[in-house]
C-alpha positions in Angstrom: 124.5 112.1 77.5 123.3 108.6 76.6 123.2 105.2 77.8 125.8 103.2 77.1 125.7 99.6 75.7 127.0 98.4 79.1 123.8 100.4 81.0 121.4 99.1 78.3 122.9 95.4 79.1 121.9 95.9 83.1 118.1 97.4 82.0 117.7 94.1 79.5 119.2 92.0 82.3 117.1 93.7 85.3 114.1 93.5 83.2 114.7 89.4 82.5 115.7 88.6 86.3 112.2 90.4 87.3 109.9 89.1 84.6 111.3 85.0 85.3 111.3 86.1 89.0 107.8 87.3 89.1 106.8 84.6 86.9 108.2 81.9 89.2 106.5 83.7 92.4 103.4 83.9 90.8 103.5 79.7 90.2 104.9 78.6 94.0 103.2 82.0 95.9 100.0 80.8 95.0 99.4 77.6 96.8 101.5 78.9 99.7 99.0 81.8 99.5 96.1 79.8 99.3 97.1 77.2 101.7 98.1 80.3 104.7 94.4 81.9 103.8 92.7 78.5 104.4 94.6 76.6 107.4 93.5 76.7 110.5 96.8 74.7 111.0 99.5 75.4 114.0 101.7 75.6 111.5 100.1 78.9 110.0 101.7 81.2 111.9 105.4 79.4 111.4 105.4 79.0 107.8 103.1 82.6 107.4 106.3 84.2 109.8 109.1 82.7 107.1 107.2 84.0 104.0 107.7 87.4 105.7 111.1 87.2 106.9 112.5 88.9 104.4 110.2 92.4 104.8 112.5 93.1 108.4 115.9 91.4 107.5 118.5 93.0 105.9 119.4 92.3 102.1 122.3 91.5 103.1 121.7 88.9 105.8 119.5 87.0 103.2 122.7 87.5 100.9 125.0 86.2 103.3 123.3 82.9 104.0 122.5 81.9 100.5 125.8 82.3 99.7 127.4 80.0 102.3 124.3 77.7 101.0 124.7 78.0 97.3 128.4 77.7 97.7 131.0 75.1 97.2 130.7 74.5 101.0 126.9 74.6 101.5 124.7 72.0 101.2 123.3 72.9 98.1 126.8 74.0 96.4 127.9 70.4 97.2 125.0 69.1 95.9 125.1 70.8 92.5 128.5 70.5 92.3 128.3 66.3 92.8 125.9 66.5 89.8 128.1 68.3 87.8 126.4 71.5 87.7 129.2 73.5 89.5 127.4 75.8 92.4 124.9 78.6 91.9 126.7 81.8 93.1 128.0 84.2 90.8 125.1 83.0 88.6 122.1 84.0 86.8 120.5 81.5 88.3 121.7 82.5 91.8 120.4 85.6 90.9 117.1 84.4 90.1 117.1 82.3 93.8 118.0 85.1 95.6 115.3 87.7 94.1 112.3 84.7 94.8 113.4 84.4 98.0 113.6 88.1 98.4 110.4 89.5 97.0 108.1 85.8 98.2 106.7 88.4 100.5 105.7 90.9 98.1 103.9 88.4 96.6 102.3 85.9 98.9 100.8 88.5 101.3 98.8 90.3 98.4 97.5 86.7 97.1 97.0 85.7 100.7 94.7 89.0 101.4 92.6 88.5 98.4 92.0 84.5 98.7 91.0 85.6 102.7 88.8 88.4 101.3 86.9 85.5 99.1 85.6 83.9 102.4 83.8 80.9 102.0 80.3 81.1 100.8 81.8 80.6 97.0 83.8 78.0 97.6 80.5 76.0 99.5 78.3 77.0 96.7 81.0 75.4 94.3 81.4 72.3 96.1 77.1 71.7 96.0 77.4 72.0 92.4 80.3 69.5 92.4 83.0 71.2 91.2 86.2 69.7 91.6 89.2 71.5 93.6 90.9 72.8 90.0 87.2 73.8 88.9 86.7 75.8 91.9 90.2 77.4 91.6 90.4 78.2 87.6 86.6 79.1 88.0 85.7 81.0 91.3 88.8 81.6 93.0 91.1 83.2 90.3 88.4 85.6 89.0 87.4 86.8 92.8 91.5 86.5 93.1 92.4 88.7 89.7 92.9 92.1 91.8 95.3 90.5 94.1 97.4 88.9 91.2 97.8 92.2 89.0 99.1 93.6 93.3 101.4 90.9 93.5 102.7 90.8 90.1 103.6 94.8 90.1 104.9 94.8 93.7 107.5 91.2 92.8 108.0 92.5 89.8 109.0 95.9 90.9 110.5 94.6 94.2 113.1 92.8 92.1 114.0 95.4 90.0 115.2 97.5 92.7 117.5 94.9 94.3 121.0 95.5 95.4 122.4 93.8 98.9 120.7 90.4 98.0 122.3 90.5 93.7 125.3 92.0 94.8 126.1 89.3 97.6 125.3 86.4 95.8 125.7 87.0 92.2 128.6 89.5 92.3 129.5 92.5 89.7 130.0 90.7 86.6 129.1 92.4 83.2 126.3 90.3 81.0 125.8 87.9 83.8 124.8 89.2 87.6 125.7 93.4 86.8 121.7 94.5 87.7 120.8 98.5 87.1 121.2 98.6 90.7 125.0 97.4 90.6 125.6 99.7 87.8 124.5 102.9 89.5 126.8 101.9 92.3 129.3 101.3 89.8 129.1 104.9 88.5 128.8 106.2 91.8 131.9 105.0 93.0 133.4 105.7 89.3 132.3 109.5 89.8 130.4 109.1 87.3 127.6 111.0 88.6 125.9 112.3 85.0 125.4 108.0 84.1 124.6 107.4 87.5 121.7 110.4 87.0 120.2 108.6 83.8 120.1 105.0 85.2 119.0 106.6 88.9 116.5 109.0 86.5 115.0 106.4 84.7 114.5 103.6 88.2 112.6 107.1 89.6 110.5 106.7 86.7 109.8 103.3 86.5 109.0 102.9 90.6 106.4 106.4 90.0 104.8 104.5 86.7 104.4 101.5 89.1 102.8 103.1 92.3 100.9 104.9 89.7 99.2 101.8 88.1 99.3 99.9 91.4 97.0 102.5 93.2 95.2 103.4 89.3 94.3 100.0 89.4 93.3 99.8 93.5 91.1 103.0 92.8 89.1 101.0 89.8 88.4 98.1 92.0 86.8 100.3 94.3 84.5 102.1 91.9 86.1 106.0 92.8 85.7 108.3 90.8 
């Protein structure tokens, strides 16, 4: 038994919707990361709450709303639709909303952790020698930072990968476009297709063990173990 060209279409899909997810997460996480591990603003514990909203809600939930929102009734559907853009469900790039919205937490809380572990004693020393605020960043924060951005980037990149409720709600079941590995083991599943189901379900074992494996490899080395 091998993969078939529709499987191997979901794995080159799954693998593009994680690596432009993570990618994206990595860019907007940051200063939401940074800002959350600096403020002393009410507005910390709001803003630090809606980052995390989507570690206790169902996939489903999240599914749910963007879809009234992306579609041609929400505000954004409308929106995109006025500018001739047509609306965002059933998409790629719905896809691609959904799974940032998703795994933000997966991402933020690790950055937010290791710009909080910094403290501030570099940042003061920085500022007596002048540095400006993208010096400080590209040159104190981001090497202190490095641990915390391989965590995040393993944990949003894996976190998408094994989406279901949030792709199959908003971006459907359609081959090429929104049909994740996730949708195509369901697929099989309810096909009775249990020996393709066993490769695809085989192969995401794999891949989540190879991931915990470098995630804690890579924890132990920061910590000098032997």
């Amino acid at each position: 038994m091998t993969l078939s060209s529709a499987d191997l279409a979901a794995i080159w899909l799954t693998f593009k919707l994680a690596s432009l997810t993570t990618v994206i997460l990595l860019i907007i996480g940051t200063p939401i990361a940074l800002w959350l591990s600096r403020t002393r603003s009410w507005l910390r514990g709001p803003i630090g709450a809606i980052v995390a909203l989507p570690l206790v809600l169902p996939p489903t939930v999240i599914g749910f709303y963007l879809l009234l929102t992306l579609g041609p009734n929400g505000f954004i559907g409308q929106l995109t639709q006025s500018l001739g853009l047509g609306t965002l469900t059933f998409s790629f790039t719905g896809l691609v909303i959904g799974s940032v919205i998703y795994s933000m937490p997966f991402v933020v809380q690790p950055l937010q952790n290791a710009f909080s572990a910094i403290g501030t004693r570099p940042l003061e020393v920085a500022a007596t020698l002048r540095a400006n605020p993208w010096d400080t960043f590209f040159s104190v924060i981001l090497p202190l930072a490095r641990p915390g951005f391989v965590t995040a980037a393993i944990l949003g990149f894996a976190h998408t990968v094994g989406e279901f409720g949030v792709v199959l709600m908003i971006g459907g079941n359609i081959p090429d476009k929104t049909r994740v590995v996730s949708v195509q083991i369901y697929d099989h599943v309810e096909a009775m297709e249990y020996a393709q189901a066993h490769w695809l379900a085989g192969a995401m074992l794999g891949f989540s063990f190879l991931v915990l494996l470098a995630l804690y490899s890579s924890r132990k080395t920061k910590a000098g173990w032997s």
